[in-house]
C-alpha positions as CSV (number, residue, x, y, z in Angstrom):
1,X,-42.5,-36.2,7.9
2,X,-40.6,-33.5,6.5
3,X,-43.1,-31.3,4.0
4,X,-40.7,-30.2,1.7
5,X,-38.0,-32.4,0.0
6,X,-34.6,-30.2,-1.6
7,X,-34.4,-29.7,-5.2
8,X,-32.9,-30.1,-7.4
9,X,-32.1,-34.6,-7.9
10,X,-29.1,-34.0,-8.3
11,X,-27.8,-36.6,-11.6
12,X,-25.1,-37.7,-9.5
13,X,-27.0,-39.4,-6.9
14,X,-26.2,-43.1,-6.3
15,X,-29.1,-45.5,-6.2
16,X,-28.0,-46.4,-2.3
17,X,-28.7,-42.8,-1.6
18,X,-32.1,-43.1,-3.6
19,X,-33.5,-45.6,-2.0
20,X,-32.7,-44.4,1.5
21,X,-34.6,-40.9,0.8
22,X,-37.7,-42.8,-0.3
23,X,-37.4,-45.2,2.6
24,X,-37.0,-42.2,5.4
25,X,-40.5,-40.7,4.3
26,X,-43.3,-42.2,6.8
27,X,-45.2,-44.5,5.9
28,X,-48.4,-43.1,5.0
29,X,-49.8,-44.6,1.5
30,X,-51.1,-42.5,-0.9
31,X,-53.7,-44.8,-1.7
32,X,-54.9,-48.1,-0.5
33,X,-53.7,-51.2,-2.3
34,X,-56.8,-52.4,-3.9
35,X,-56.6,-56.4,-3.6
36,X,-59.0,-56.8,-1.8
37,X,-61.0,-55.3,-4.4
38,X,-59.4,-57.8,-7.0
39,X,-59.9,-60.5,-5.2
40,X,-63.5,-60.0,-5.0
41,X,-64.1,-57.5,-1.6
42,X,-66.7,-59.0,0.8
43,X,-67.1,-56.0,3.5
44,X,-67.2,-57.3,6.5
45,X,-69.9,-56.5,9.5
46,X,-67.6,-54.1,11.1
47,X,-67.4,-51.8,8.1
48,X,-71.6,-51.7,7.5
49,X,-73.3,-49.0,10.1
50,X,-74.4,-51.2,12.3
51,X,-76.4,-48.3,14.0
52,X,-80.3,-48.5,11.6
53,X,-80.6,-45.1,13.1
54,X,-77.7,-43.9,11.7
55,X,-77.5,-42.2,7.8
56,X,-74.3,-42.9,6.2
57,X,-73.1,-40.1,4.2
58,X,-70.5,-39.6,1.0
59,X,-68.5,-36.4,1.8
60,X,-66.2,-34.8,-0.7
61,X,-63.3,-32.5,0.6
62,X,-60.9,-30.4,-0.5
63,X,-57.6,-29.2,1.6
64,X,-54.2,-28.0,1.9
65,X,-52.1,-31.0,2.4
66,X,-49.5,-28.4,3.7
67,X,-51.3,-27.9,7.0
68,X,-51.5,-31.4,8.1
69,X,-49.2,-34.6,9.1
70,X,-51.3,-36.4,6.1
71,X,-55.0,-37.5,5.8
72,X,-55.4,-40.2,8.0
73,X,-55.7,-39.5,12.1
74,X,-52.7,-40.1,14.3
75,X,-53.2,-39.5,18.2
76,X,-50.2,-36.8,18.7
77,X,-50.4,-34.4,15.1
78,X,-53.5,-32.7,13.2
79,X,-54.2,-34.4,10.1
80,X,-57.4,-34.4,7.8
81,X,-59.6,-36.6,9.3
82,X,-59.0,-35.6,12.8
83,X,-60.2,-32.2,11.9
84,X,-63.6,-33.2,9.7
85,X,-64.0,-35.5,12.4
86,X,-64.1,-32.6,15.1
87,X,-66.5,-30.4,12.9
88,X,-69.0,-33.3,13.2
89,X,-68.8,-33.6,16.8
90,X,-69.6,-30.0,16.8
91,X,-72.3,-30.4,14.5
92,X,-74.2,-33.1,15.6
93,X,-72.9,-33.0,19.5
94,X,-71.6,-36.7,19.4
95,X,-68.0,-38.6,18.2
96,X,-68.3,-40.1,14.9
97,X,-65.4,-42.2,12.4
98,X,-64.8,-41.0,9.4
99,X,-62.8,-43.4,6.6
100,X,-61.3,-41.7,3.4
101,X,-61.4,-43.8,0.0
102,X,-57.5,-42.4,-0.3
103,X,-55.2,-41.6,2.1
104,X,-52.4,-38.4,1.0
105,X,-49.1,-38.0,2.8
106,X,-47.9,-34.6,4.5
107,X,-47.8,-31.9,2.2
108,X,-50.4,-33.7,-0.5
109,X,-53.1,-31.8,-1.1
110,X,-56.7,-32.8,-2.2
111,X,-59.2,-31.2,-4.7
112,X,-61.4,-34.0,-4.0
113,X,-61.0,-36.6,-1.7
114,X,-63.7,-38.8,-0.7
115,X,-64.8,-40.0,2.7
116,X,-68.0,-41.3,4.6
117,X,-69.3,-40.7,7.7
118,X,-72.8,-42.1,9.8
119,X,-74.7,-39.4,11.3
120,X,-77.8,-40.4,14.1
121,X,-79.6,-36.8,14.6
122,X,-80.8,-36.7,17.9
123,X,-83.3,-34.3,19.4
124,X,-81.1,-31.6,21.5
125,X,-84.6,-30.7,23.3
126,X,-85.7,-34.6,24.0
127,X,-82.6,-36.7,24.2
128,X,-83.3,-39.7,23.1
129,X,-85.8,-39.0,20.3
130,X,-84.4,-39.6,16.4
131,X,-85.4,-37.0,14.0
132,X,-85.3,-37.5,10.3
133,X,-81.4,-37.3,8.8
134,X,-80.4,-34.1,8.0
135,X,-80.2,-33.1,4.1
136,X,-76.9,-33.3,2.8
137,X,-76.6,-29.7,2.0
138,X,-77.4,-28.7,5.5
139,X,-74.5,-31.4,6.4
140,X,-72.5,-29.1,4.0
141,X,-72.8,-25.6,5.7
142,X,-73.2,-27.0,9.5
143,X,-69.6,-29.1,9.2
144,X,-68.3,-26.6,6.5
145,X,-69.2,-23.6,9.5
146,X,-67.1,-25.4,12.2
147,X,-64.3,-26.3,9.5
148,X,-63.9,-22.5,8.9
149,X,-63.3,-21.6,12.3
150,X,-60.7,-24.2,13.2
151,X,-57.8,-22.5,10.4
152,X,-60.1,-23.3,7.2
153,X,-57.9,-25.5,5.4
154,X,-60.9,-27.8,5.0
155,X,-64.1,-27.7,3.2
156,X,-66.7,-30.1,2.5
157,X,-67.8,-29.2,-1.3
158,X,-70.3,-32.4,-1.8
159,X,-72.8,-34.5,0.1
160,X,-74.7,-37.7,-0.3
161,X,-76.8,-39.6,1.1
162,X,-75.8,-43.5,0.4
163,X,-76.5,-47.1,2.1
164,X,-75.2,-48.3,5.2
165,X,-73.5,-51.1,3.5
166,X,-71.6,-48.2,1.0
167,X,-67.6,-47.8,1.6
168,X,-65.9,-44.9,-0.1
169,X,-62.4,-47.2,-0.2
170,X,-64.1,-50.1,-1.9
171,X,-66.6,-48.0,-4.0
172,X,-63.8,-46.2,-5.7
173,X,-63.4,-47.0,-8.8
174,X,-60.4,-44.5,-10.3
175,X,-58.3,-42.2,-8.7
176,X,-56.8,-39.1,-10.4
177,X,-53.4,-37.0,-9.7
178,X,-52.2,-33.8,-10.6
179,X,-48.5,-32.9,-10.1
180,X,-47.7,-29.3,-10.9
181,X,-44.2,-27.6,-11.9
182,X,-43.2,-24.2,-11.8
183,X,-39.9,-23.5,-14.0
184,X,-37.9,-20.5,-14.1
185,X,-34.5,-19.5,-12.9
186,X,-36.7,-16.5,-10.5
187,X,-37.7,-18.3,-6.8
188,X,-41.3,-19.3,-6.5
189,X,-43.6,-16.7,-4.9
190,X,-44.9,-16.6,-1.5
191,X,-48.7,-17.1,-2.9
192,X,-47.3,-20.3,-4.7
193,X,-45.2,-21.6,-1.8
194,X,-46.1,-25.5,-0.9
195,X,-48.2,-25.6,-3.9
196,X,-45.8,-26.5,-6.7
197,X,-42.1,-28.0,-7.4
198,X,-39.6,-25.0,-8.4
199,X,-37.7,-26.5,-10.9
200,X,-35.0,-23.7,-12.4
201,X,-34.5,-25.1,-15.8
202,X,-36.8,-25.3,-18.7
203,X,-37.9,-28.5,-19.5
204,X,-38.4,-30.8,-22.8
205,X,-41.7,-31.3,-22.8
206,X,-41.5,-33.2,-25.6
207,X,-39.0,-35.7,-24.2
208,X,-41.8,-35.9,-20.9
209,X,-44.8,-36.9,-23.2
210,X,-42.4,-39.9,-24.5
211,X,-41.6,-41.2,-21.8
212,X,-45.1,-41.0,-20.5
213,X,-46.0,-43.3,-23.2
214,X,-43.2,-45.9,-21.8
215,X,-45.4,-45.9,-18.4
216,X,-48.8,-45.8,-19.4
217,X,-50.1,-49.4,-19.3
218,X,-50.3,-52.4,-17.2
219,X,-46.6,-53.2,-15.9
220,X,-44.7,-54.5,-12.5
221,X,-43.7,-50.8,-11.3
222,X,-41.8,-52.1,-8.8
223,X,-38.9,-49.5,-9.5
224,X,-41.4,-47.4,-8.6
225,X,-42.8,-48.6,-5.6
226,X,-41.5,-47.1,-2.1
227,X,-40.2,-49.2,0.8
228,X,-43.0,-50.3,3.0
229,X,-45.6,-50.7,0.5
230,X,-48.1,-52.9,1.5
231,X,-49.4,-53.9,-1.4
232,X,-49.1,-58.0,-2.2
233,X,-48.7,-57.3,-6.2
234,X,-46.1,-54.1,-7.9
235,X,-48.8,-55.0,-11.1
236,X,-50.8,-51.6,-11.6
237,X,-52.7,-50.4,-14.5
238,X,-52.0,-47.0,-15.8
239,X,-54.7,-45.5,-17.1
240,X,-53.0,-42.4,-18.2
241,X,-50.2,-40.1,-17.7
242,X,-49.4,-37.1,-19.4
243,X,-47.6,-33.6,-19.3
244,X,-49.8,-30.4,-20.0
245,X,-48.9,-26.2,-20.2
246,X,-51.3,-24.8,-18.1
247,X,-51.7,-20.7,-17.4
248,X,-49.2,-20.2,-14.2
249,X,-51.7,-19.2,-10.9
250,X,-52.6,-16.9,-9.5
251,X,-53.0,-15.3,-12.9
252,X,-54.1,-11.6,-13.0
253,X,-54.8,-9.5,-16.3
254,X,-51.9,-7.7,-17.9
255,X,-51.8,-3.6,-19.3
256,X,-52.7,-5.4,-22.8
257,X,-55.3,-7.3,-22.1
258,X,-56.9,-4.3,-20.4
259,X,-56.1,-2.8,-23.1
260,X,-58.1,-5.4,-25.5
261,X,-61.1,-5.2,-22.6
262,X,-61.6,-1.4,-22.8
263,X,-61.5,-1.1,-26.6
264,X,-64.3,-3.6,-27.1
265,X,-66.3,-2.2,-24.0
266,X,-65.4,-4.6,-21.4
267,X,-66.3,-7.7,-23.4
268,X,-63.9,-10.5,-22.2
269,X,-64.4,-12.8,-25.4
270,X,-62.9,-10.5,-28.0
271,X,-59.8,-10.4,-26.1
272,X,-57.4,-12.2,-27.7
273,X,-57.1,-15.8,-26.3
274,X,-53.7,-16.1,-25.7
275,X,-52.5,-12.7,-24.9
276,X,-48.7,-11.8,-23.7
277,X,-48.3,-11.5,-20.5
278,X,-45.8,-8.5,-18.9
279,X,-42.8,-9.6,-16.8
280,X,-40.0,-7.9,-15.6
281,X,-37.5,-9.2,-17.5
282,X,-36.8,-9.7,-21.5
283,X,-35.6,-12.7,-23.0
284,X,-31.9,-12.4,-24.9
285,X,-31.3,-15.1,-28.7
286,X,-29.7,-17.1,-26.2
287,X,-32.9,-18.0,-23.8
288,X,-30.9,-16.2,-21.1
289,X,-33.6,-13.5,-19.2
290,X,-32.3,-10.8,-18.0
291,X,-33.7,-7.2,-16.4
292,X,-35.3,-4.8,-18.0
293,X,-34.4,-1.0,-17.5
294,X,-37.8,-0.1,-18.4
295,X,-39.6,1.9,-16.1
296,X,-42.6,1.1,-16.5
297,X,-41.5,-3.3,-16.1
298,X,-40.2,-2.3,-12.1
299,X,-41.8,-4.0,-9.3
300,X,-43.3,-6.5,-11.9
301,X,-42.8,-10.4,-11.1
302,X,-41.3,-12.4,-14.0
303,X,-43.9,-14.9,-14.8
304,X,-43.1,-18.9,-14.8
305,X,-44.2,-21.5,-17.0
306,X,-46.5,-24.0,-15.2
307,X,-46.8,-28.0,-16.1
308,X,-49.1,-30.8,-15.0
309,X,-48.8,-33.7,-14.8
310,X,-52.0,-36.2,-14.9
311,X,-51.5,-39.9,-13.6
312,X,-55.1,-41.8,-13.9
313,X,-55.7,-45.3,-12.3
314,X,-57.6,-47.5,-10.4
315,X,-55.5,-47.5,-7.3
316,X,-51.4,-47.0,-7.2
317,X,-48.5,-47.9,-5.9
318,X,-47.0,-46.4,-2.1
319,X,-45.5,-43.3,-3.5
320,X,-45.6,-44.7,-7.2
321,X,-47.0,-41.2,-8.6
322,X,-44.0,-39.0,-6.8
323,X,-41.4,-41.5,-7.6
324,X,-43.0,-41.4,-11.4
325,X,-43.1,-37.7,-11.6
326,X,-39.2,-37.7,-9.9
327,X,-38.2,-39.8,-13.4
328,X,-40.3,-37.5,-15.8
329,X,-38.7,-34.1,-14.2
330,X,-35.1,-36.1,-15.1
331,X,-35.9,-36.5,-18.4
332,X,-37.3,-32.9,-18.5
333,X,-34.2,-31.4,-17.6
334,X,-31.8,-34.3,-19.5
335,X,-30.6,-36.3,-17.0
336,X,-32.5,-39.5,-18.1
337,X,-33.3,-40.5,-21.5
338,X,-36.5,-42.1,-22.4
339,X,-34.5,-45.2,-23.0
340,X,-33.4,-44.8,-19.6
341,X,-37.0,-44.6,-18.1
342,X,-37.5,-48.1,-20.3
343,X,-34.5,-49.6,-18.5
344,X,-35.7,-48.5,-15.0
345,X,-39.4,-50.1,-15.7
346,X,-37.5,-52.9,-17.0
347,X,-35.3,-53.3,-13.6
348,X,-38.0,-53.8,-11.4
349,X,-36.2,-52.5,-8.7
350,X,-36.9,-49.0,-7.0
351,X,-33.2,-48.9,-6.8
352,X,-32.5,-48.1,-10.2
353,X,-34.7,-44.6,-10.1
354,X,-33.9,-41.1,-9.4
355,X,-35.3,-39.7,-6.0
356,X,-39.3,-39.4,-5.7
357,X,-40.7,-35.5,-6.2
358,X,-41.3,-33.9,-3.2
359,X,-44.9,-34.0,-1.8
360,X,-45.6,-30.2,-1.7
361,X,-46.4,-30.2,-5.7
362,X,-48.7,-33.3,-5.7
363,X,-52.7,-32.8,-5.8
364,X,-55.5,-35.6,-5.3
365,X,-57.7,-34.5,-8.4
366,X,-60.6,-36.9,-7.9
367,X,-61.4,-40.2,-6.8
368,X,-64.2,-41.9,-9.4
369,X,-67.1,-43.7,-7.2
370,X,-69.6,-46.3,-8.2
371,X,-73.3,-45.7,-7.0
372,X,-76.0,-48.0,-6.2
């Protein structure tokens, strides 16, 4: 599946075109329908370690979705859990499965993802005799050592130790997105390449936050609901959705706050707390930027503004967050009203909405986990 899908969604788009663009993405789910979980989930034998040597383990990862042909393992292209999957074999000298409690296209990335795993430690000196499970922070550093020397675009930042009857799909309670936005007529830098959606023209935040307020709620989101979801009900609950101004990464200190730092002897907390930062342009009455002359502005990158967007539920829809986060940009930039979002919702039809953001921007934030 291609990583990167072209901006901008162009306003002239039919919906026949639409639909074919979300229907030529592979289908890889961004998350698990969860009727099974509303139906009242029995898990069956094959899903409970059936090894009572084995410990079952929670494992929290983050990666760069960029690196990989999504999270789940296919025979021919490196994904997510092939890789973690190799680490362990490395760590503990024998195969294991590993099943995610989400699964993230190509190009999603993770800040948390959550997966198990069953581990039987084995004597290396006697084979054959069982030696107690390892602790879950020597899990850490033994798969996280392996992970770094095959490219490091995974790392294992949590371990627990849970019950062989525990499933990370079925045990996850709320999943969280982030989708960040970069606007600014400059093109992205390299340091922020695959890790945001360029968008060139400002947008009305404002006009966003409404709209978000259309979505939020329990609703048939089948307008935004891809081809090939698997899903027996377009019913989802959103929990929350909501467009934030963050500070634009990486973020480095500028000649004023310096400045501020070395008058009050290096004391970070008397700078001021939303200082100006330098760029290498100045903006005209009109909003138009243009270079600055200035000698001492040359060589200096012209900062973007950076937006989030939050999406909060217990499980979603195949591609439902990109294909919500497509709509919001429209109305950002003005080519959908909030009325307009109203009347998509209202269609029920995937048909009636504006091309699905491209993966590249889209981060798995956290997935919520009940414990026994």
């Amino acid at each position: 599946m291609s990583e990167n899908l072209k901006h901008p969604l162009d306003s002239s788009t039919t919906s026949q075109e639409s639909v074919e663009r979300v229907s030529k993405v592979a289908r890889i789910e961004e998350d698990f329908s969860d009727e099974e979980e509303e139906q009242g989930l029995v898990v069956s034998e094959s899903e409970v370690s059936m090894n009572p040597r084995a410990q079952r383990y929670l494992v929290a990862i983050e990666y760069i979705g960029t690196r990989f042909f999504g999270s789940q393992q296919q025979p021919t292209h490196r994904t997510v859990v092939g890789v973690l999957q190799k680490a362990f074999h490395n760590f503990i000298g024998q195969p294991v499965k590993i099943l995610c409690s989400s699964r993230t296209d190509a190009g999603v990335h993770a800040l948390s993802n959550v997966c198990h795993v069953d581990v039987e430690r084995i004597s290396k000196r006697k084979p054959g005799e069982l030696l107690p499970p390892h602790e879950p922070d020597v899990v850490q550093k033994a798969v996280n050592h392996f992970l770094q020397k095959n490219e490091g675009d995974v790392m294992v930042i949590d371990v627990r130790c849970v019950p062989n009857t525990y499933h990370a799909r079925y045990k996850a309670q709320e999943r969280t997105y982030f989708y960040r936005f970069l606007t600014g007529p400059d093109p992205l830098s390299i340091l922020e390449k695959g890790r945001a959606w360029h968008v060139p023209e400002e947008l009305d935040i404002r006009s966003m936050q409404e709209a978000c307020k259309v979505l939020v709620g329990s609703h048939d989101f089948s307008s935004f609901r891809a081809n090939g979801c698997q899903a027996k009900s377009p019913r989802r609950c959103l929990d929350e959705l909501n467009v934030t101004e963050v500070q634009s990464t990486p973020y480095f200190p500028s000649m004023t706050e310096r400045g501020w730092s070395n008058l009050n002897n290096g004391d970070p907390l008397t700078c001021p707390s939303q200082p100006k930062t330098e760029t290498a342009g100045v903006t005209t009455d009109t909003g138009e930027v243009v270079r600055s002359t200035n000698d001492e502005t040359f060589g200096l990158r012209r900062q973007h503004r950076c937006y989030v967007v939050t999406a909060r539920a217990r499980a979603f829809l195949y591609h439902q967050v990109r294909l919500l986060v497509g709509a919001l940009k429209c109305v950002g930039t003005g080519e959908l009203t909030v009325s307009d979002v109203k009347q998509i919702l209202e269609a029920k039809n995937v048909l009636a909405t504006k091309p699905m953001a491209p993966a590249t921007g889209l981060y798995l934030a956290r997935v919520k986990c009940e414990f026994p």
